[in-house]
C-alpha positions as CSV (number, residue, x, y, z in Angstrom):
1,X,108.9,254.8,108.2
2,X,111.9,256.3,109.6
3,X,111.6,253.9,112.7
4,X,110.8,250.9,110.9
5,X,113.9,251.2,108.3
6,X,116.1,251.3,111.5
7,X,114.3,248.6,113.6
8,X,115.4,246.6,109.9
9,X,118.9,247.7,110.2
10,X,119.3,246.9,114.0
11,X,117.4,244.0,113.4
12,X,120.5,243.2,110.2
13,X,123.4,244.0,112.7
14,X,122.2,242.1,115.3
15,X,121.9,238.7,113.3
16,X,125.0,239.0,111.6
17,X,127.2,239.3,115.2
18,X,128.6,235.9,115.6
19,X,128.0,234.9,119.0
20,X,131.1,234.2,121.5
21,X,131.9,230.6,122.5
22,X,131.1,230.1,125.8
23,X,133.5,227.6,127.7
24,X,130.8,224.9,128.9
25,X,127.1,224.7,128.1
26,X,124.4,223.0,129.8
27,X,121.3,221.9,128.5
28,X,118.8,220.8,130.2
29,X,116.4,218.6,128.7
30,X,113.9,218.0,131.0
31,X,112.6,214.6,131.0
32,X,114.4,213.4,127.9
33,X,114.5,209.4,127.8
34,X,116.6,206.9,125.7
35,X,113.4,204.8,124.9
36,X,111.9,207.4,122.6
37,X,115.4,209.1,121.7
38,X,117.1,205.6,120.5
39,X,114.3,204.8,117.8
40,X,114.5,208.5,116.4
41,X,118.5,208.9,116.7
42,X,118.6,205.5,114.6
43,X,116.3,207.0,111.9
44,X,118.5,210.3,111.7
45,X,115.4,212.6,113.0
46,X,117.8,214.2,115.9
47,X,121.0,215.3,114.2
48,X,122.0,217.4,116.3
49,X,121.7,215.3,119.4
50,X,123.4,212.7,117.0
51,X,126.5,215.1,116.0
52,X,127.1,215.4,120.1
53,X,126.7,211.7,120.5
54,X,129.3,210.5,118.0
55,X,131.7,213.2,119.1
56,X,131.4,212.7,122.4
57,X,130.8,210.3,125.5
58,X,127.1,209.5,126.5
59,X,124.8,206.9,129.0
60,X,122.2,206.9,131.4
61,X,121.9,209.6,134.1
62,X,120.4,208.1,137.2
63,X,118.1,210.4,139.4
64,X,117.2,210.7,143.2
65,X,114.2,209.3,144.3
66,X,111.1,210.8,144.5
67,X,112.3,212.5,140.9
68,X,110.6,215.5,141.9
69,X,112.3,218.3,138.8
70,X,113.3,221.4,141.1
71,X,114.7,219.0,143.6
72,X,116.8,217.1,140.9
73,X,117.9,220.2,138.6
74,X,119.1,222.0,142.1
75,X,121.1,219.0,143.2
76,X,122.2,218.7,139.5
77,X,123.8,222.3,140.0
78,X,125.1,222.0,143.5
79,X,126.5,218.4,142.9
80,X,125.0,218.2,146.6
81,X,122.0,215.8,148.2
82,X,118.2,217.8,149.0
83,X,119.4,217.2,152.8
84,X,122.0,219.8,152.1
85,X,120.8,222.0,149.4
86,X,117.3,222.5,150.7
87,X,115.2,221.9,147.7
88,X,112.5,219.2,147.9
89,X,109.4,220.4,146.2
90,X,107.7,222.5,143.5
91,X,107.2,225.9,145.7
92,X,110.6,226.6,146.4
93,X,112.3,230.0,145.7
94,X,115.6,230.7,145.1
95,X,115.6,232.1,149.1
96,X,115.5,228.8,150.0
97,X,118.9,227.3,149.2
98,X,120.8,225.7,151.6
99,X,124.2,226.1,149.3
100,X,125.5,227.5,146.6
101,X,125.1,226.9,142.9
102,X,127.7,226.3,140.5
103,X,127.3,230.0,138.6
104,X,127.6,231.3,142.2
105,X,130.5,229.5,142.6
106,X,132.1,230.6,138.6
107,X,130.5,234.3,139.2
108,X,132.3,234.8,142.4
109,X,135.5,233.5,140.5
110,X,135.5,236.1,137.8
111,X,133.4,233.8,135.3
112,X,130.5,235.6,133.0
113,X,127.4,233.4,133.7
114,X,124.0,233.0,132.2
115,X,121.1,230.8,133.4
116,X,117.6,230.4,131.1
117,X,115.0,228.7,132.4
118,X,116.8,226.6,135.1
119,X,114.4,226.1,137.9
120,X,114.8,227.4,141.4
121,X,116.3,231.1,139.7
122,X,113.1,233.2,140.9
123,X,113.7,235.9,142.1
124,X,116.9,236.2,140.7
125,X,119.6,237.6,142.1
126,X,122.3,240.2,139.9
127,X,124.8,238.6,138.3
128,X,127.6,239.3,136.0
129,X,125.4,237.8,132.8
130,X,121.5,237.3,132.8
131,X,119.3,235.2,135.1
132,X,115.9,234.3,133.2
133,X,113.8,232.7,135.7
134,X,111.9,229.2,135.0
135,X,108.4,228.5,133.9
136,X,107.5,228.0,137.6
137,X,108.4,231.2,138.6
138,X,105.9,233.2,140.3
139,X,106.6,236.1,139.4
140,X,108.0,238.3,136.3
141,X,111.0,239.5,137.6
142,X,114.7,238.8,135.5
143,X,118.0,239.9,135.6
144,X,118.6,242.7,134.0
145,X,115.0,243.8,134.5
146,X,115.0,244.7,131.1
147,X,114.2,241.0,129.9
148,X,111.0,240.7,132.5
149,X,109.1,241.4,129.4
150,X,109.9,237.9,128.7
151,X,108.4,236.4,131.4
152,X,105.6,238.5,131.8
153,X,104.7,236.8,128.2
154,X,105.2,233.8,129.2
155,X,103.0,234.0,132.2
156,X,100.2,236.0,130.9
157,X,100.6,232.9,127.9
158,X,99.9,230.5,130.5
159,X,97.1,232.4,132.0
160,X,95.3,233.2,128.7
161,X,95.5,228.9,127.5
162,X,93.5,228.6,131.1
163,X,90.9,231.3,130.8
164,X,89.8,231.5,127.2
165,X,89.2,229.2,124.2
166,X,92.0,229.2,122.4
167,X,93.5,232.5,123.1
168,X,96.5,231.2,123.8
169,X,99.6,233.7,122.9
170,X,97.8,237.2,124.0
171,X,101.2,238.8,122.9
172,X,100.4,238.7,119.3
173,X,97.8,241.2,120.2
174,X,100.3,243.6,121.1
175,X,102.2,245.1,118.0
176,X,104.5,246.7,121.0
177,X,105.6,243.4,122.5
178,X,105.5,241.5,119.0
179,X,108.2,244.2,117.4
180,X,110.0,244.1,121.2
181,X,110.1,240.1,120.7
182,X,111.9,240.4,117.0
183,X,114.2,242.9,118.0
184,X,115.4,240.5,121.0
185,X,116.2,237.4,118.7
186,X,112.4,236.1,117.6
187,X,112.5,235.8,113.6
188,X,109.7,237.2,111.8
189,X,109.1,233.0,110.7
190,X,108.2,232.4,114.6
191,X,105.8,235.3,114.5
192,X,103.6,235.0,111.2
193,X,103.3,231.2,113.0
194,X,102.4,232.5,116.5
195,X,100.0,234.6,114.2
196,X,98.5,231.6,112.2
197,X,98.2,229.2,115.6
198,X,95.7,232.5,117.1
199,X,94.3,232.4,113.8
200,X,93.9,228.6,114.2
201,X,92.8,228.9,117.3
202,X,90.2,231.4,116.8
203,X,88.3,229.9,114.1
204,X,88.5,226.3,114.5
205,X,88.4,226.2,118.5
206,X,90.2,222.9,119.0
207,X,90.3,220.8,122.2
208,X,92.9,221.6,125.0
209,X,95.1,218.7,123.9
210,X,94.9,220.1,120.4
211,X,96.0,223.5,121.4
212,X,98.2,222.6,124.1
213,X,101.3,221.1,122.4
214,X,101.8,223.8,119.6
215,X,101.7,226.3,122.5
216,X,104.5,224.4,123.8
217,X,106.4,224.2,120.7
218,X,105.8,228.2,119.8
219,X,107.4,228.8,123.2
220,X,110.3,226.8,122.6
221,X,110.9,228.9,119.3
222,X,110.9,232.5,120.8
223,X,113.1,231.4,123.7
224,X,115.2,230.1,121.3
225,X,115.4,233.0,119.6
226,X,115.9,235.0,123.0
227,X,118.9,232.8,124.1
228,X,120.8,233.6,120.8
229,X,120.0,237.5,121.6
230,X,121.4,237.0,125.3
231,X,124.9,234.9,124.4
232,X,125.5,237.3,121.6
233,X,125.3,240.6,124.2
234,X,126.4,239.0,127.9
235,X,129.0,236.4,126.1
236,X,129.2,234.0,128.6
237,X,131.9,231.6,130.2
238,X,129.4,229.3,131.5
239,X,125.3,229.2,130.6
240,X,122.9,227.0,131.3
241,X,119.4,226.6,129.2
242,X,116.3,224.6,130.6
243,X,114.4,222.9,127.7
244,X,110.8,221.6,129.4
245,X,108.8,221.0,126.3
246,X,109.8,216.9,126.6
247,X,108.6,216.8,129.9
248,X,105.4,218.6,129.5
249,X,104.5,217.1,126.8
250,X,105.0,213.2,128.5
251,X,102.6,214.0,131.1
252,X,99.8,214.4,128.8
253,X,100.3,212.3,125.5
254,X,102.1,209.5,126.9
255,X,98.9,207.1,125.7
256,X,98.7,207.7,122.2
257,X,102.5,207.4,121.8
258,X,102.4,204.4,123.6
259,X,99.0,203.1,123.5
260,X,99.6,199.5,124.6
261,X,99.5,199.6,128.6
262,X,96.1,201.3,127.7
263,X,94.9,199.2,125.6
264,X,90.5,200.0,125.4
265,X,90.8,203.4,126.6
266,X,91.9,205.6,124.3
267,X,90.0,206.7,121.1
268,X,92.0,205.3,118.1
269,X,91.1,208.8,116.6
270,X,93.5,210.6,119.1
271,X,96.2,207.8,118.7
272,X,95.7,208.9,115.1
273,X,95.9,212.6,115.5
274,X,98.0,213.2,117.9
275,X,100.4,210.0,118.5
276,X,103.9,211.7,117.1
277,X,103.5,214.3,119.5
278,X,105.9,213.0,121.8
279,X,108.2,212.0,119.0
280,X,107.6,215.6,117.4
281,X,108.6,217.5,121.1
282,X,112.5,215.7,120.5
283,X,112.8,217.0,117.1
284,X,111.8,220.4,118.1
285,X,113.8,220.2,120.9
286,X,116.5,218.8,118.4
287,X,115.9,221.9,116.0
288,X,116.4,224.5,118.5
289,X,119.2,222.4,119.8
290,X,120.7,223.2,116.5
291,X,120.0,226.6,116.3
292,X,122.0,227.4,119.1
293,X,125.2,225.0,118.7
294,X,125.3,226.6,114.7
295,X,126.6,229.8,116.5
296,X,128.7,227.9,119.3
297,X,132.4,226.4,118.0
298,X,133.0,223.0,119.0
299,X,135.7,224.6,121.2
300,X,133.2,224.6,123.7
301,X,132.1,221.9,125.7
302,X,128.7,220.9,126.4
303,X,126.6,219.0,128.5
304,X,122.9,217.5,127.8
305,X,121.6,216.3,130.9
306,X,118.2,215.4,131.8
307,X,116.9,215.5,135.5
308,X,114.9,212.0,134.9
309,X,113.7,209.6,132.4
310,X,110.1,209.2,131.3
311,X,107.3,206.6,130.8
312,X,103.6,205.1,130.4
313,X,101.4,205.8,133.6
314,X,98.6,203.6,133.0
315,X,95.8,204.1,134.9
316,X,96.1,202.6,138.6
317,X,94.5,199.6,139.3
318,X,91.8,201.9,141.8
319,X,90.2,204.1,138.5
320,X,89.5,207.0,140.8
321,X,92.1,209.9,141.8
322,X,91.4,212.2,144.1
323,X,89.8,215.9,143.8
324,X,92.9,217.8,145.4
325,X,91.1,220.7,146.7
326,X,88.2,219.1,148.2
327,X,90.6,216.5,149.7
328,X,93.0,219.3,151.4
329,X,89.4,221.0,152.9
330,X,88.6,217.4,154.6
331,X,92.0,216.9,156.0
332,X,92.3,220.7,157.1
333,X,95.5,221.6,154.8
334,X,93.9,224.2,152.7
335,X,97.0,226.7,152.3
336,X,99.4,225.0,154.6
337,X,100.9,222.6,152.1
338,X,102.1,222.3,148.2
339,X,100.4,218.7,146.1
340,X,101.6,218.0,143.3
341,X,100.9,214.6,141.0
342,X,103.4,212.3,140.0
343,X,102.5,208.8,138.7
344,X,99.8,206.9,140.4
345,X,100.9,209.3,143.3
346,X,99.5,212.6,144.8
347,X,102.7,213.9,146.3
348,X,101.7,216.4,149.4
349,X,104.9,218.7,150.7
350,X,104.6,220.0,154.4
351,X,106.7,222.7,155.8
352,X,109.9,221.6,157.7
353,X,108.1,223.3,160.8
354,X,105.0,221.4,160.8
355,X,106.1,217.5,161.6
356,X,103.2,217.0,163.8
357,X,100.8,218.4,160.8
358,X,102.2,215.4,158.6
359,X,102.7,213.2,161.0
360,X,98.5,213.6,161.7
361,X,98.1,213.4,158.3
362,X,99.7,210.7,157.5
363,X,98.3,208.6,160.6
364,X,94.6,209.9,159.3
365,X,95.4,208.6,155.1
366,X,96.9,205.6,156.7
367,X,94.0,204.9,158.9
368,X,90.8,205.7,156.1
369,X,89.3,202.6,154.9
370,X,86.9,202.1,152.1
371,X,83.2,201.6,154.3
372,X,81.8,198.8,152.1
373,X,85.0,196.5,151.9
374,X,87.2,197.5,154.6
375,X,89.8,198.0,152.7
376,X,92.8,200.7,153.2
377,X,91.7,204.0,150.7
378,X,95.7,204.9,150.4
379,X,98.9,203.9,151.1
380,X,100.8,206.5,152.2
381,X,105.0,206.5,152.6
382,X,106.7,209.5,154.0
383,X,109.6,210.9,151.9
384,X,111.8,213.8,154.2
385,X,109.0,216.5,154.5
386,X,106.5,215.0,151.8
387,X,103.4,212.3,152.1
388,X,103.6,210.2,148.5
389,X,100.0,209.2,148.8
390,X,98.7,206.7,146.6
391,X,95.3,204.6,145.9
392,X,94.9,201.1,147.7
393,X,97.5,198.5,146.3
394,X,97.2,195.4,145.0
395,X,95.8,193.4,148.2
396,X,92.6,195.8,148.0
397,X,90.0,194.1,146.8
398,X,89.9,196.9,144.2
399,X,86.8,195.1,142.2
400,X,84.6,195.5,144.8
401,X,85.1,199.6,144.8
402,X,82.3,201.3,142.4
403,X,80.7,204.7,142.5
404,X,78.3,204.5,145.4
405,X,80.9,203.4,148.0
406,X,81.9,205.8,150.7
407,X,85.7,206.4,152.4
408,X,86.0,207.1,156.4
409,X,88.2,209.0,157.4
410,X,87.3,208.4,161.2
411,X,86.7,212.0,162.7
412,X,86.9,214.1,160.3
413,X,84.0,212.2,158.5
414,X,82.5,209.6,155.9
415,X,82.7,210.9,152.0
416,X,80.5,209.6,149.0
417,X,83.4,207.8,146.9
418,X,82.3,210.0,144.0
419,X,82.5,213.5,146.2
420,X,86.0,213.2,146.7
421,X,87.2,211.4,143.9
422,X,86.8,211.5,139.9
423,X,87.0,208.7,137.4
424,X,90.4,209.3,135.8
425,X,90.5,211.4,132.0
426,X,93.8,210.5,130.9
427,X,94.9,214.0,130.8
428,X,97.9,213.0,132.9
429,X,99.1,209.3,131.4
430,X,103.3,209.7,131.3
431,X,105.2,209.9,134.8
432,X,108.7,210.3,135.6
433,X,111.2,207.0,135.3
434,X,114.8,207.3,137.5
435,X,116.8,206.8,133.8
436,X,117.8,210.0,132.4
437,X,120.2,210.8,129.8
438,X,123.7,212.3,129.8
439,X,125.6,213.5,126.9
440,X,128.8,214.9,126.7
441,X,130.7,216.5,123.6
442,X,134.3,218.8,123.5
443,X,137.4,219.1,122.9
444,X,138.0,217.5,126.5
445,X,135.7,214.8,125.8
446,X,136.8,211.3,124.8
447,X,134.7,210.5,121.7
448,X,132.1,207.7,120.7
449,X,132.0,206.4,124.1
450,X,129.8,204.8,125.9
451,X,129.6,205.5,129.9
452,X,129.1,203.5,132.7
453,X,125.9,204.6,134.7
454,X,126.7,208.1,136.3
455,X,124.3,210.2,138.7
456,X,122.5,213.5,138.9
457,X,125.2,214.3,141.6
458,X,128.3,214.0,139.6
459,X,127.5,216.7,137.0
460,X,128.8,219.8,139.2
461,X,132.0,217.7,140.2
462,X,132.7,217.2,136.4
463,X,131.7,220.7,135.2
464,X,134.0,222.0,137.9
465,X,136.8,219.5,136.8
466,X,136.2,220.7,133.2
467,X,136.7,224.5,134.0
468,X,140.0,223.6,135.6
469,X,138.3,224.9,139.1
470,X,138.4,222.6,142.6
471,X,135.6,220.1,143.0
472,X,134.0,221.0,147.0
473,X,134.9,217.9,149.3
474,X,131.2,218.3,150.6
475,X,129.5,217.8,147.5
476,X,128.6,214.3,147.1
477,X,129.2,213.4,143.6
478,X,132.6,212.2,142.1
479,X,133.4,213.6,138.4
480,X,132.6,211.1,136.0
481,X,136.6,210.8,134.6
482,X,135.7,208.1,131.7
483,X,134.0,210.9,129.9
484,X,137.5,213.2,129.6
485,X,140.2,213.2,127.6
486,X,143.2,210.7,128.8
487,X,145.3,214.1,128.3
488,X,143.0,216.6,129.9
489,X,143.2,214.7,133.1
490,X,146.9,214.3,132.8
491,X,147.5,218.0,132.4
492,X,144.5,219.0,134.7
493,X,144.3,216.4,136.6
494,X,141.3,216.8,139.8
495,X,141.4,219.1,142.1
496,X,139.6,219.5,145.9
497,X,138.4,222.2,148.0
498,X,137.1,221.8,151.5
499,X,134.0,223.6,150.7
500,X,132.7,227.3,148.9
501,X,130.4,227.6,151.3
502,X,131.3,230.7,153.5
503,X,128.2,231.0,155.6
504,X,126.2,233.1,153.2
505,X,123.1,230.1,152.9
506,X,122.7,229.9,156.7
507,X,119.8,232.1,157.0
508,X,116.9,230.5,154.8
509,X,114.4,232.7,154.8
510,X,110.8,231.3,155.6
511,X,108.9,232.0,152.2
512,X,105.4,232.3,152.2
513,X,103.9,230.6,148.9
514,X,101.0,232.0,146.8
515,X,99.3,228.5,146.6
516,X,96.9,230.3,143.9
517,X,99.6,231.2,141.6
518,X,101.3,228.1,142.3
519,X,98.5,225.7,142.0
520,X,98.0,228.0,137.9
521,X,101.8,226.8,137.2
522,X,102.1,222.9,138.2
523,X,98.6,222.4,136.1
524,X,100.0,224.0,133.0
525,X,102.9,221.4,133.2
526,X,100.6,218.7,134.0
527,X,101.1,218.3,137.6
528,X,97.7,218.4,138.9
């Protein structure tokens, strides 16, 4: 009893500490798109988004080109292009950099940083704050270690949805972990609820799409909750937080939010049941949104930046997409590269080292034809080191394909269509668009503004510019000055560096990638 009465009196203390203002924070809203915010920030269902949009400056963010997320968020932080920060696919670990980040740059410059969620942190390296790894990390680690127990929830959460039927949160299982969880931020609200959706879960065993999207959402909460706990203790300068539930949830319920390019395949039932989904994964977002700006002053300025847009993938003219694995054991790639899906598109990544292997492969795609028409199976266009491979475009005589035809692919063989291919299931029907979203609210923020089109590249340039620190001549955005206050840039004005590289990146170490482990994370988030 003893115990309990002072978990209740820590658990007092610690709400009523105010947390300290941090001097710029990013969120990252992975995904988020102006076509489904618009219609909800008209209707008043994102206030919070809506308070930083009337006191601030906000437009569309362009992206880079294949909008592959780690890539994007990495070149977001460096203000640099992939060619010179390294990043270009799902896989890589934070040994891979080419160049710094912009918390290496503030830490090494006296600033407190913190980083949850942001991809590309695992492992993370000490620094004078926290580090939470993403959701693709591959491992559990965090800095300080004593927040791994974080992670190693929200792993064994991923693991649990793919094994079992419906035992998604395993954690509330654990009274150990539940009362660990509420003393670091979770309100007792967010458990009885994980609590109810096992309960749910248990005795009504709904389908994955059911289940999926309240796991998402529950996440959301306790990290939430665990980002309060971290800015209240490390009291950052300069924090970044990674929101992904928009983006995971686009993947897979893009067709009943948008039924229309889909028109005759999708049961009007699941338009019924589960058609706000989308709509209901911004006003969560929104609503933790809120809860962490409620303990920031508008002193602070913040950023809410998403690495790309979003929007309907209807199915590709060619109704059949490829079985990964069973493709990677034909063209002898089994463990030697990283696929990923995006759009119509299986997106294969090679090692920098192995040209030849994708120059083969892409001469082999290139070169299989469909037996019974003649007709090119893929279309394959090289990207740096990865193949976007895609089904026949629209010269194939696509009508003529059906179930018993057959793809050569010359000497490594001649597959029954259906062997290597399944009819597409819609689990996958939103893709990535190249509009993001950029909003920016502060005291050194002109307000009510509209901006001209900025780019994923200038957002380290302007976060640099609003700490009052020098923007790096090699980085390759410009700061986006109509955002800032007429008298900010007066008094601050822009100032240049040569570089903060000092040699420190040169030696990339060459990772080796647990494909298993990897292959687990990119299906959770709807990427294969």
């Amino acid at each position: 009893m003893d115990s309990l009465l002072t978990f209740r009196f820590c658990r007092r203390i610690e709400t009523e500490k105010t947390m300290s203002a941090p001097r710029l924070m990013v969120i990252e809203l992975d995904g988020a798109t102006w076509t489904v915010m618009k219609p909800l920030l008209d209707k008043g269902e994102l206030p919070n988004l809506k308070k930083l949009i009337d006191r601030g400056a906000s437009g569309v963010l362009m992206s880079d080109p294949p909008t592959i997320s780690p890539k994007i968020w990495t070149t977001i932080f460096s203000g640099k292009a992939p060619e010179k920060h390294g990043i270009e696919f799902f896989g890589a670990s934070s040994k891979m950099l080419r160049s710094k980040r912009i918390w290496d740059i503030l830490g090494e410059r006296g600033y407190t940083v913190g980083t949850f969620g942001t991809l590309v942190t695992w492992p993370p390296h000490p620094v004078n704050g926290f580090m939470i790894p993403s959701i693709c990390a591959l491992g559990t680690e965090t800095f300080p270690e004593h927040y791994q127990f974080f992670q190693e929830m929200s792993l064994s959460e991923r693991k649990k949805w793919k094994d079992t039927h419906g035992r998604i949160l395993a954690l509330w299982e654990s009274l150990g972990l539940g009362l660990k969880l509420m003393s670091h931020g979770t309100s007792l609200g967010t458990m009885f609820k994980g609590a109810a959706t096992l309960m749910r879960n248990k005795l009504l065993k709904p389908g994955m799409l059911d289940r999926y999207y309240r796991m998402v959402f529950l996440h959301l909460e306790m990290a939430t909750g665990l980002l309060r706990h971290l800015l209240r203790k490390f009291k950052p300068d300069f924090c970044t937080w990674h929101i992904h539930t928009c983006d995971s949830i686009a993947h897979r319920y893009w067709a009943f939010h948008e039924p229309g390019p889909f028109e005759g395949k999708v049961d009007p039932k699941m338009i019924e049941s589960l058609g706000n989904v989308i709509t209901d994964s911004y006003r969560v977002s929104d609503k933790a949104i809120g809860k962490i700006l409620k303990g920031i002053p508008e002193s602070t300025d913040v950023l809410v930046v998403s690495d790309h847009g979003g929007e309907a993938m209807p199915e590709a003219i060619n109704p059949y997409s490829a079985k990964i694995d069973v493709m990677l054991d034909i063209l002898q790639l089994k463990d030697k590269v990283v696929v990923a899906r995006f759009g119509p598109g299986v997106h294969v990544k090679f090692n920098e080292k192995d040209r030849d292997l994708q120059e083969l492969t892409q001469k082999r795609l290139s070169e299989a034809r469909v037996v019974e028409t003649g007709d090119p199976a893929y279309f394959v266009k090289p990207f740096g080191n990865t193949l976007v491979v895609t089904k026949p475009n629209e010269r194939a005589n696509v009508e003529a394909i059906h179930d018993d035809c057959h793809i050569s692919f010359g000497d490594l063989g001649e597959y029954k269509l259906t062997d290597i291919n399944v009819k597409l299931d819609m689990q996958m029907s939103g893709c990535h668009a190249d509009e993001g979203i950029i909003i920016m609210a502060g005291p050194n923020i002109q307000k009510g503004i509209e901006l001209p089109m900025a780019s994923v590249r200038d957002i380290t340039p302007t976060m640099l510019t609003l700490l009052g620190e020098a923007v790096g001549k090699d980085m390759d955005g410009q700061v986006i000055e109509s955002a800032l206050e007429p008298a900010f840039l007066e008094e601050k004005g822009i100032q240049y560096i040569d570089t903060y590289e000092d040699g420190s990146y040169d030696e990339i170490e060459d990772e080796e990638i647990d494909h298993e482990k990897l292959k687990e994370r990119l299906a959770h988030l709807g990427y294969l």
